[in-house]
KEZARO-315289 format. One line per 4 residues: number of its first residue (from 1); for each residue x, y, z negated of C-alpha. Coordinates in steps of 0.5 Angstrom, whole numbers, plus 500, padded with zeros to 3 digits. Layout:
BEGIN
NUM	X/Y/Z ~ ...
This chain:
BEGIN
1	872/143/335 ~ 865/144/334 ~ 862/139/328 ~ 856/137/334
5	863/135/340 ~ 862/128/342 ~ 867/123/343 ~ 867/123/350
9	872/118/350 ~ 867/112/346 ~ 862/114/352 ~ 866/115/358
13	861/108/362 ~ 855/111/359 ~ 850/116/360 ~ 849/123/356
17	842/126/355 ~ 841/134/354 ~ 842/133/347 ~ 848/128/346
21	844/121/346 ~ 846/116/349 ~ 841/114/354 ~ 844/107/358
25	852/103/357 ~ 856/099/361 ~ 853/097/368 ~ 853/090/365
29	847/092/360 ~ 839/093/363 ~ 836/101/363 ~ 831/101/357
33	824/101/360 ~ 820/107/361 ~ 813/109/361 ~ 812/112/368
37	806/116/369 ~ 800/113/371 ~ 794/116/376 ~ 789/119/374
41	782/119/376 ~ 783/126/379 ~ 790/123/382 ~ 785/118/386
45	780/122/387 ~ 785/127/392 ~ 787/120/395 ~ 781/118/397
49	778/125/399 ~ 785/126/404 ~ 783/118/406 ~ 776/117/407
53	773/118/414 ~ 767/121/411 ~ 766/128/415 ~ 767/134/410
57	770/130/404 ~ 777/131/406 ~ 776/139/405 ~ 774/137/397
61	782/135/396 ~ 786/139/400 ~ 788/146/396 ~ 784/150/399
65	780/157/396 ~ 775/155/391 ~ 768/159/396 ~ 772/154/401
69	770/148/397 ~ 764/151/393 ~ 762/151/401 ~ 763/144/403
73	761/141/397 ~ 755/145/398 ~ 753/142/405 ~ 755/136/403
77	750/135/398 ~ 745/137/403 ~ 746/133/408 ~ 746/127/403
81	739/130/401 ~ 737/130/408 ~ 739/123/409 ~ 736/120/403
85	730/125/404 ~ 728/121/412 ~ 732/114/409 ~ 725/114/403
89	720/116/409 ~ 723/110/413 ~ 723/105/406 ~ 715/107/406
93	713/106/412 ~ 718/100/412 ~ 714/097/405 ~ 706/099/407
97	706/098/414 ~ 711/091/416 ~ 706/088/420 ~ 703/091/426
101	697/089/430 ~ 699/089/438 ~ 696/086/445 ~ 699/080/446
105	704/079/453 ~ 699/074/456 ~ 692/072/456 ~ 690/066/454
109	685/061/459 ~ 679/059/454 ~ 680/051/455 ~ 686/053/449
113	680/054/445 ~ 675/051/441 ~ 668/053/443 ~ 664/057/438
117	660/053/433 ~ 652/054/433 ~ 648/053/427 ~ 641/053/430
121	636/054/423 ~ 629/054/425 ~ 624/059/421 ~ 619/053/420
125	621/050/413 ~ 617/045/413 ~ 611/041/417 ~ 605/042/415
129	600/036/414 ~ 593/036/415 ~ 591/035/408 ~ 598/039/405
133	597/046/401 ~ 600/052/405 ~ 603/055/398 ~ 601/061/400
137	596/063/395 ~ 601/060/390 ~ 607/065/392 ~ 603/071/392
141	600/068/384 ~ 608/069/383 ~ 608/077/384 ~ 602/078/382
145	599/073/377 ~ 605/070/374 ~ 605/074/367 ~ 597/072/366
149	598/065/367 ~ 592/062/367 ~ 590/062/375 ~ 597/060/375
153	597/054/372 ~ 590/052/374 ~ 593/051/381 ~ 599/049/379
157	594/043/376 ~ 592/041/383 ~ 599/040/385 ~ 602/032/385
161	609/032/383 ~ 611/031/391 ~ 608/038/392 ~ 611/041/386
165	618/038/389 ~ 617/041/395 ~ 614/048/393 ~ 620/051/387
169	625/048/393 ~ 621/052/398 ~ 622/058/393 ~ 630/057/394
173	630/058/401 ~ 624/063/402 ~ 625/070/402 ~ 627/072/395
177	623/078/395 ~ 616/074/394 ~ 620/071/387 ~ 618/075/381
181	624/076/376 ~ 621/073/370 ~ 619/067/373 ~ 620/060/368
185	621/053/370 ~ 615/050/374 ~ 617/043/375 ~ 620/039/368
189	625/035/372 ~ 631/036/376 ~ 630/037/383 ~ 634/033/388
193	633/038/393 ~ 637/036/398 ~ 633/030/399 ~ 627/034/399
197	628/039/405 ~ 630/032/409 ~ 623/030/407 ~ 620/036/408
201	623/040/414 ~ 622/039/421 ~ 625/033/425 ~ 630/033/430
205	626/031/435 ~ 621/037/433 ~ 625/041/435 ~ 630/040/440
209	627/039/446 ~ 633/037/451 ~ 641/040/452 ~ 646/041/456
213	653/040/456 ~ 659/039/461 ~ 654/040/467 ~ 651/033/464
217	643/034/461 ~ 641/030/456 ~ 639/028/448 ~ 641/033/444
221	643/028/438 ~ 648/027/442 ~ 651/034/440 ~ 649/036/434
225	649/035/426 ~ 645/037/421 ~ 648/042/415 ~ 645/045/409
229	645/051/409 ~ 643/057/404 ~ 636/057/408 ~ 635/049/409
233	636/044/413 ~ 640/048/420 ~ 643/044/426 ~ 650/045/428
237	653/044/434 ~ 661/043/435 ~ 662/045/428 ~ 668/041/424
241	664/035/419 ~ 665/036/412 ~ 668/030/411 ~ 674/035/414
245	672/041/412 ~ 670/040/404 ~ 676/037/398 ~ 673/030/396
249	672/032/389 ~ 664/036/392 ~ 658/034/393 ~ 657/036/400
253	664/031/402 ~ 660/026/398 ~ 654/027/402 ~ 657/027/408
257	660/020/407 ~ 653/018/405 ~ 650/021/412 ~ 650/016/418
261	652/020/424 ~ 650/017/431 ~ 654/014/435 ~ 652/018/441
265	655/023/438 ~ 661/023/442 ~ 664/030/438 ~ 664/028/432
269	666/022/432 ~ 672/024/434 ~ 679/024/429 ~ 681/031/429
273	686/034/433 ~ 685/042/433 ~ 688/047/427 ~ 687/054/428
277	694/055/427 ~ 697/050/431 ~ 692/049/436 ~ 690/043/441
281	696/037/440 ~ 699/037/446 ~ 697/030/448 ~ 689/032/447
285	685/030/454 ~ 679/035/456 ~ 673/031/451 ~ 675/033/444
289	674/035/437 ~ 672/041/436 ~ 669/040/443 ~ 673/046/448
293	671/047/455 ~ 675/048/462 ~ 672/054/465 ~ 667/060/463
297	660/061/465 ~ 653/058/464 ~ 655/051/468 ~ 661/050/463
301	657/052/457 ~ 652/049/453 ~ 644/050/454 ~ 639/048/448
305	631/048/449 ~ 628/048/442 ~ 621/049/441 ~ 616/050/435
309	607/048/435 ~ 604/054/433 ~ 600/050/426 ~ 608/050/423
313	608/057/423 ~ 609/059/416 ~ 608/067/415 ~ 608/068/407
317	615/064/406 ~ 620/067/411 ~ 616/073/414 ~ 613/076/420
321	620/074/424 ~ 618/066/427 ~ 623/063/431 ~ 629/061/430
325	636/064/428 ~ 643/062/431 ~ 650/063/428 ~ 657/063/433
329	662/061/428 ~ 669/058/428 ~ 669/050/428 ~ 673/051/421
333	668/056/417 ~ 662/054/413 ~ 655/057/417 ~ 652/063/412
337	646/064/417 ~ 644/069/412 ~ 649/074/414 ~ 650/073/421
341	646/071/425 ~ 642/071/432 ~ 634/072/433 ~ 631/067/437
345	624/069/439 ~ 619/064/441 ~ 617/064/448 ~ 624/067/450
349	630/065/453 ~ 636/068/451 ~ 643/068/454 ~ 649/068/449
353	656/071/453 ~ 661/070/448 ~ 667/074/449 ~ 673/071/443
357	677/074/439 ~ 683/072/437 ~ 689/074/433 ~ 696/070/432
361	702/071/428 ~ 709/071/430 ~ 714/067/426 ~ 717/074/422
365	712/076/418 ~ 711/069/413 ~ 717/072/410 ~ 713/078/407
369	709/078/401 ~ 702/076/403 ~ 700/083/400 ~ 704/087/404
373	702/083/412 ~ 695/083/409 ~ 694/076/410 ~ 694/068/408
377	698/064/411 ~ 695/056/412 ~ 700/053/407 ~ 699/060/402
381	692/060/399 ~ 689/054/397 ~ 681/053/395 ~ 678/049/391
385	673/046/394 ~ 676/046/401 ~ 681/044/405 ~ 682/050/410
389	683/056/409 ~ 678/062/412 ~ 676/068/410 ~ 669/066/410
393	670/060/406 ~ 673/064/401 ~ 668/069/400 ~ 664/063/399
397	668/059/394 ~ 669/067/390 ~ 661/067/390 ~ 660/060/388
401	664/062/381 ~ 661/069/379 ~ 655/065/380 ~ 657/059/375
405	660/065/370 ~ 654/069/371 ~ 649/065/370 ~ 651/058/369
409	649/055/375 ~ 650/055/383 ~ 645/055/388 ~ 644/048/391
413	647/050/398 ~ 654/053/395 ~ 659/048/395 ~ 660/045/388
417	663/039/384 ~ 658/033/380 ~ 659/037/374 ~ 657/044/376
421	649/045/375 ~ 644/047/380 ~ 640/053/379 ~ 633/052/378
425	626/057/380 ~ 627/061/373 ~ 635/062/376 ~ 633/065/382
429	633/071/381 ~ 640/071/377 ~ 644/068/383 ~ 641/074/388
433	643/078/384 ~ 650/076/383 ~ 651/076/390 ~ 650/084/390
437	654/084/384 ~ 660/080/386 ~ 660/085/392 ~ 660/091/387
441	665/089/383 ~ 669/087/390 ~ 669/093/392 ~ 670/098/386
445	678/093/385 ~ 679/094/392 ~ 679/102/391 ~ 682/101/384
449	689/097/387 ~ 691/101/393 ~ 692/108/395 ~ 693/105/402
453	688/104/407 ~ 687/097/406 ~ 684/092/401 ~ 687/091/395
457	688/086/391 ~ 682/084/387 ~ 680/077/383 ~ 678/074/389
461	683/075/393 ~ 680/074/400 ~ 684/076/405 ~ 684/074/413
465	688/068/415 ~ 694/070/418 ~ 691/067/425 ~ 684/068/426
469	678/067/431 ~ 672/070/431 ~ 667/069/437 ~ 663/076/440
473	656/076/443 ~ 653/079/450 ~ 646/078/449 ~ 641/079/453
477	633/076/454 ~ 627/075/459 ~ 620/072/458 ~ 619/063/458
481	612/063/460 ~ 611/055/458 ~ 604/055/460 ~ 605/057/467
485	612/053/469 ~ 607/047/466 ~ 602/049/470 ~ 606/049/475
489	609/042/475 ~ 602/040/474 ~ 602/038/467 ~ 597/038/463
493	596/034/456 ~ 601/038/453 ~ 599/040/445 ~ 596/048/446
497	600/050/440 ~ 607/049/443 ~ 612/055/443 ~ 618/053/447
501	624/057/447 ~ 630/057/451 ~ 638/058/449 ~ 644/058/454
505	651/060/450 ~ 658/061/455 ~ 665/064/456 ~ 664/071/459
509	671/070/462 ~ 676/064/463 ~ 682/069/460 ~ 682/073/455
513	687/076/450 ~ 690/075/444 ~ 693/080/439 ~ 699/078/435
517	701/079/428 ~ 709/082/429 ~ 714/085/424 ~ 713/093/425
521	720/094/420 ~ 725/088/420 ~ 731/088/415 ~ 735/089/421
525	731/094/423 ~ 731/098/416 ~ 739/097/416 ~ 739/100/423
529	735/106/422 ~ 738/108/416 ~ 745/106/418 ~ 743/111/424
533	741/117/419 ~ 748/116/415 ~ 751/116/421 ~ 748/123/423
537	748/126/417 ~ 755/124/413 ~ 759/118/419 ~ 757/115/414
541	758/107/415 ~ 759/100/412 ~ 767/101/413 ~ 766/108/410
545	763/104/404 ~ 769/099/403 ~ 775/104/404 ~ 770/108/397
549	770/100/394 ~ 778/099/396 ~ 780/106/393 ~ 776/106/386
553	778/098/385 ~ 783/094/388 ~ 787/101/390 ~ 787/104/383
557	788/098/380 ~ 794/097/383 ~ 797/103/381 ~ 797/103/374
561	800/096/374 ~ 807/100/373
């Protein structure tokens, strides 16, 4: 017997392998574990190519000729570069133009609005008195003679401390073209100059002869109140009172308080129940503040005779231009009469039909960044020196704070805190020019922080409001000949002087409409459109994303649990 022979009889219940082991005993005993092969990546990459419900992949794990699968790879990756292609196309559109601007499914009657605001300036800043000084020859010393000062100061002299108040306030608000840039200080005091227009400036009753309002002729007190603006003392009709406009912290809140309104004045009396946002509160009858009308045309709107006397004509502060300057504006935003603004001649009448123009918003687009919409929601931006939100009134807040670092003051008229300083006559030329300025500035950010066709973002950051409303004007005018409708009616003690101009403002419709801020692109909308494209290119879905999840996870971690 072979010395390698195995005693069969000391193994007869167990197992011989090839080479004569004994691999298992008895059936009493346990087999021995054995490591079993495990799957390899490649295992579970054929698995998932023979399973998935994604079109041509299956060709890639069967065996098939390596041109074959080099040609379904091929087409395959194609297709993901088309989709991914169109899917990044939509993503931009998607991220630049979220919002779209459309015509709403309904008009709007004009009573669900407020009437505009009318800020009526008169070009005469002050009544000239008989024995008062015309300031003329001092305003043309100030280009001409104030580097030799001598003429200058020896008219100065002549002036008491009450004309020289009047005098460097007059240089405020007169056209900034006759200051000189180097002017110094001319009064060694501090002028209150709120205090001095009152003093100076024509009365109420100089110049608003009588109105008109919801059908009823009356007292103009009744309707309107005073504003400072940055051309003087202005008139506003239905605008919102400061008190409501400005934070509590601001001279013009304080001046506001300080300011009786009369008890004629049945609009601002009135607790406010109107938003640009929100609208009219449900249970808001037809007299409100602001003030709203039922219906459009001339017997619904407002009518204004205002009037002038020829020996109030001041040429050298405010120009060749006599008469009045109207603005139409939100209830809701501080009156810039410089900016805009409506010429009302002397001897004119001039009618105002005004066409509104509003733009809402849909719930949707508050989930989006500000930048992205391209607007302020009302919760979103909050001033400083006001308690709502415009556009306007956020220009006007940015320029009230380049002015202070700039020059380290601000002009009177802009809204301000106690502890902000008011520019004197020898910083006049220093705050006009931050205007341009700021605008520079504004506009070279704007250019610099988007490669869109819109604004970007700047230091200022004064987007529109989310909902808006901006009043537009049909104009037109004919002749007032006050002399022959006196004579007419058989008056004749009237001063020869008197200039009488006459305004009526007015809805052009009854309806109008609105255009709406909506999603252009919502996240349901991106899913869908790029579920689409997949869905086109490859059957590609969000089952097809599972069964990819399922496969290189929870299927391949099971299968090496062996």
């Amino acid at each position: 017997m072979n010395s390698k022979e195995v005693d069969l009889s000391s193994n007869e219940n167990g197992t011989i392998d090839d080479d004569g082991e004994n691999i298992s005993k008895s059936s009493g005993s346990e087999m021995p574990h054995k490591k079993i092969f495990c799957p390899t990546i490649r295992t579970v990459i054929s698995d998932y190519c023979a399973k998935t419900s994604i079109h041509g992949v299956q060709y890639l794990g069967e065996t098939r000729p390596f041109r074959e699968k080099l040609f379904w790879f091929s087409v395959f990756v194609v297709s993901i570069y088309c989709a991914l292609t169109l899917i990044r196309n939509i993503y931009i559109k998607w991220n630049e133009t979220p919002v779209i601007v459309s015509f709403s499914e309904k008009s709007t009657p004009v009573w669900n609005i407020p009437f505009p605001a009318v800020t009526i300036c008169t070009e005469t800043k002050r009544t000239l008195r008989l024995d008062a000084p015309s300031y003329g020859d001092l305003f043309n010393m100030l280009k001409v003679d104030v580097k030799n000062k001598r003429r200058f100061d020896a008219k100065m002299a002549n002036l008491s401390d009450t004309e020289l108040e009047e005098f460097v306030t007059l240089l405020h608000i007169c056209n900034t073209q006759i200051i000189d840039e180097g002017i110094p200080v001319l009064y060694p005091q501090l002028v209150d100059y709120f205090a001095v227009l009152d003093r100076m400036a024509p009365s109420f009753d100089a110049i608003f002869t009588f109105c008109k309002w919801f059908n009823v002729f009356g007292d103009c007190k009744g309707l309107f109140i005073e504003t400072y603006t940055e051309e003087g003392v202005c008139f506003t009709f239905n605008g919102l009172n400061d008190t409501d406009l400005y934070r509590e912290n601001t001279c013009q809140h304080q001046k506001a308080q300080e300011m009786v309104i009369p008890k004629s004045n049945w609009i601002s009396n009135r607790s406010l129940s109107w938003s640009l946002e929100n609208g009219y509160s449900k249970n808001t009858g037809i007299h409100t503040y602001p003030a709203r009308v039922l219906s459009a045309g001339s017997r619904a709107g407002l009518f204004v005779a205002i009037q002038n006397f020829g020996k109030n004509l001041d040429y050298m502060c405010r120009g060749p231009m006599q008469g009045f300057k109207v603005l139409l504006h939100s209830p809701d935003d501080v009156p810039q009469v410089s900016k805009q603004f409506v010429r009302i001649p002397l001897g004119k009448e001039i009618l105002i039909a005004v066409k509104p123009n509003m733009i809402t918003t849909s719930g949707g687009i508050a989930y989006y960044h500000p930048q992205r919409r391209q607007c302020f929601l009302s919760n979103e931006r909050q001033l400083k020196f006001f308690k709502i939100y415009t556009q306007t009134n956020c220009e006007l807040e940015c320029l009230t704070n380049f002015t202070l670092s700039k020059c380290g003051c601000v002009k009177f008229s802009m809204p301000r805190t106690h502890d902000m300083p008011v520019c004197r006559e020898d910083k006049i030329h220093c705050y006009a020019q931050a205007e341009d300025d700021l605008l520079l500035r504004e506009f070279t950010e704007g250019l610099k922080t988007t490669d869109f066709n819109y604004r970007g973002l700047t230091e200022c950051n004064c987007m529109p409001a989310c909902t808006s409303l901006v009043y537009n004007a049909e104009i037109s005018q004919g002749n007032f000949d006050l002399d022959k409708l006196l004579s007419a009616m058989g008056i004749t003690n009237t001063p020869q002087d008197l200039q009488m101009s006459r305004l009526e403002i007015y809805f052009k419709e009854n309806q109008f409409i609105t255009s709406k801020r909506s999603e252009l692109y919502g996240i349901t909308d991106f899913l869908a459109n790029c579920g689409g494209i997949f869905g086109l290119f490859m059957g590609f879905s969000i089952l097809s994303l599972v069964e990819m999840l399922y496969h290189f996870t929870l299927r391949f971690w099971s299968n090496i649990q062996c």
